[in-house]
ZAMARGU-4260 file (C-alpha; in steps of 0.2 Angstrom, whole numbers, plus 5000, padded with zeros to 4 digits):
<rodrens>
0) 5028/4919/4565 | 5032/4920/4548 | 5028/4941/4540 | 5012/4939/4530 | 5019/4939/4508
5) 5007/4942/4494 | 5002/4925/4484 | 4993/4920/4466 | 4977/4910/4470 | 4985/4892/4470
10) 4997/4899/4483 | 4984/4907/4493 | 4974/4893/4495 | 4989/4883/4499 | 4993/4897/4514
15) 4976/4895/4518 | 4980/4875/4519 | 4996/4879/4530 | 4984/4892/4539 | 4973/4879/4543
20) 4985/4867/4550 | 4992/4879/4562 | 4975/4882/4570 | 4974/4864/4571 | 4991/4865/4580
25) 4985/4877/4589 | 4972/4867/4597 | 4980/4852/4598 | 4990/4863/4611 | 4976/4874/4618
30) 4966/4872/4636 | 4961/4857/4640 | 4943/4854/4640 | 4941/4837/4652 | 4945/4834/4669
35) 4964/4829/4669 | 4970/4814/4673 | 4986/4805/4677 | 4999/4799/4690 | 4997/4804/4707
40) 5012/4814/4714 | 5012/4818/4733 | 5024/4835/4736 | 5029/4838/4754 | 5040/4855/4761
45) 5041/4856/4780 | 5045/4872/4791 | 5048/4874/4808 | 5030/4878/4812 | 5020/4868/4796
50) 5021/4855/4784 | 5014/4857/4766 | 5006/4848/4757 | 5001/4848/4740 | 4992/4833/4728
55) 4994/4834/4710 | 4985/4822/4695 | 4997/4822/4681 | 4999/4842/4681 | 4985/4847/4690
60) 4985/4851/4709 | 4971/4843/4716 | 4971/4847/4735 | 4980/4856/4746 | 4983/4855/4766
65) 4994/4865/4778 | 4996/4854/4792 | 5004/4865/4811 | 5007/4855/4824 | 4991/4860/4835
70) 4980/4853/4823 | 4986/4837/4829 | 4973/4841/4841 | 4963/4856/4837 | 4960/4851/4818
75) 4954/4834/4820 | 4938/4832/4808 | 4937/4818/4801 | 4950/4807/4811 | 4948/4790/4813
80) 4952/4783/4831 | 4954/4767/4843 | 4947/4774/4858 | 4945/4770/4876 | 4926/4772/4883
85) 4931/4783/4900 | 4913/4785/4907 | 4895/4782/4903 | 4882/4797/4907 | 4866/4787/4905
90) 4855/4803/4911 | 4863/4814/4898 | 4864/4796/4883 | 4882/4800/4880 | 4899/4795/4882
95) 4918/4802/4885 | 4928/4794/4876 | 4947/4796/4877 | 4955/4798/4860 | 4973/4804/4864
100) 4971/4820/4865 | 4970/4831/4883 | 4951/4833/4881 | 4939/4820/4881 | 4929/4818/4865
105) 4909/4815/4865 | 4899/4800/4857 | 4880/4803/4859 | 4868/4788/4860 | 4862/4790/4843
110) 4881/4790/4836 | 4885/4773/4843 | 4883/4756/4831 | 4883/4743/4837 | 4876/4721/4834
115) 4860/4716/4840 | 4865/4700/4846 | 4877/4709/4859 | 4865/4719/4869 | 4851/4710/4876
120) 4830/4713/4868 | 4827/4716/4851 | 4823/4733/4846 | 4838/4745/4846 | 4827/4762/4848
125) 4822/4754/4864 | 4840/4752/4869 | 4849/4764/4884 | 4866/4768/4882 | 4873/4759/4897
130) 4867/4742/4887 | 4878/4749/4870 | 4894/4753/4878 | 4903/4752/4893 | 4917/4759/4903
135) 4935/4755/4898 | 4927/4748/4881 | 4937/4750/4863 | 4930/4757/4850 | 4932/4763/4832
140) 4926/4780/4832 | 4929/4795/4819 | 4929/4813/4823 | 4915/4822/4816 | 4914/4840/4824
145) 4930/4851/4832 | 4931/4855/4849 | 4924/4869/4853 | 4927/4880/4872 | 4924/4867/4884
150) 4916/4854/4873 | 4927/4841/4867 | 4925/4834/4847 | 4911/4823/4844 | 4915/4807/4839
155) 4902/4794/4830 | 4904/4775/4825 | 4897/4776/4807 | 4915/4778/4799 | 4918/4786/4783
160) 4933/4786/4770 | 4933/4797/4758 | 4941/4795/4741 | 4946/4806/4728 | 4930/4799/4716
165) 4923/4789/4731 | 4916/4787/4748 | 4918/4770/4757 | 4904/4767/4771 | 4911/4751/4779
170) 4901/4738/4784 | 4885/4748/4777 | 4872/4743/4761 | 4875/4761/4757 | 4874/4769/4739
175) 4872/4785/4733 | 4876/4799/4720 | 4881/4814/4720 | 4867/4826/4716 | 4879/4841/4710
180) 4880/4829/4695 | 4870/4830/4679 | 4854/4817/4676 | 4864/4809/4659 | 4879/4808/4671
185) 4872/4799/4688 | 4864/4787/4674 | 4880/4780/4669 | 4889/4780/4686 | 4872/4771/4693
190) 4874/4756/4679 | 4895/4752/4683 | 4891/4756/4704 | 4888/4734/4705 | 4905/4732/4698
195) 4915/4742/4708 | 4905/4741/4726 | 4914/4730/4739 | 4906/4716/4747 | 4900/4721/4765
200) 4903/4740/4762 | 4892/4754/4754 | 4900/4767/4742 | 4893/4785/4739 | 4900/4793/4722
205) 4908/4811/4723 | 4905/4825/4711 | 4924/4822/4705 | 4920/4804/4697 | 4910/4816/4681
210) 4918/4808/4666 | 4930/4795/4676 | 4929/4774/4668 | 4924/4761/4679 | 4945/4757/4681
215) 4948/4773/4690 | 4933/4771/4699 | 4937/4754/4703 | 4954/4758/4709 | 4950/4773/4719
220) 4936/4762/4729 | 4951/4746/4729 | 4962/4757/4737 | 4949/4762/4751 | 4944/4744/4752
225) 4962/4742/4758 | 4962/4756/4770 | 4949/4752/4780 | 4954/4732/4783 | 4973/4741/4787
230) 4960/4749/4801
</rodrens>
């Protein structure tokens, strides 16, 4: 920075001029104030006992995961699977299902989806478990509880993927918004939510889609979209 010199009046007021434009300069360079966006870049550094993993959006790290290799089996939340019904407990309305792993996870009665028009009668509350599933039946199934001790992950059929702005329910008539998010704010997301749903899915905005455009919300929910028929 230049030493401060002393000036007439039409000087000074053209150092206040300069003055001002360094503030503006300044700013220009200062914090940013909105939620950055950009490319996404996807840094991995492995070790002999973890792999890391770190998610940046332009300059910004936006998640970060240390993966070992017994989570492959301890830290499971969330997992989506094809598994294998093993057994059917009618007194107890659960199911072991094999997933893969050396325990058997659990699916619970009230986890399980399933068509009406595959089971016989017409009222699913009135349906036993036995009539949903059966043994050695395949099933899309994601985790939603660790195992814990003896008792193996619990597993449901009402899958989920979530998105960096959005979740996708598939084959759901789901919506909703986040309520972290302010009244003006769920407004706007509520008005552009028809454009970018998918047909036969429901959506559920995240807190992180404040301030996003319909495009990168469109692209976020496209990119799901994908996912799940890859699944």
């Amino acid at each position: 920075m230049d030493a401060p010199v002393e000036a007439s009046a039409p000087e000074a007021a053209g150092s206040e001029s300069a003055a001002g434009r360094g503030k503006n300069k300044r700013r220009r360079g200062g914090e940013r104030r909105t939620r950055a966006q950009g490319r996404y870049l996807m840094c991995v550094h492995s070790t002999h006992d973890a792999t890391h993993i770190a998610t940046l959006e332009g300059r910004t790290m936006v998640e970060y995961t240390v993966a070992k290799a017994a989570d492959e089996t301890n830290q499971i939340d969330g997992n989506i699977y094809v598994g294998r019904i093993q057994n059917v407990l009618p007194g107890m309305e659960l199911a072991f299902v094999d997933i893969g792993i050396p325990k058997n996870a659990v699916l619970y009665r009230g986890d399980i989806s399933f068509d009406l028009d595959d089971v016989e009668g017409t009222s699913s509350n009135d349906k036993r478990i036995e009539q949903m599933i059966k043994s050695g039946q395949t099933v899309i199934c994601q985790v939603t509880k660790n195992a814990i001790g003896a008792k193996g992950a619990r597993l449901t059929q009402e899958v989920s993927l979530p998105g960096r702005f959005a979740v996708l329910v598939p084959n759901s008539s789901t919506i909703g918004i986040s309520k972290r998010l302010p009244d003006g704010e769920r407004r706007r997301l509520r008005k552009i939510i028809d454009e970018v749903k998918p047909d036969r899915h429901g959506i559920i905005i995240r807190t992180a889609a404040e301030g996003v455009t319909a495009d990168d919300l469109a692209r976020d929910v496209t990119s799901l979209a994908e996912k799940w028929a890859a699944i």
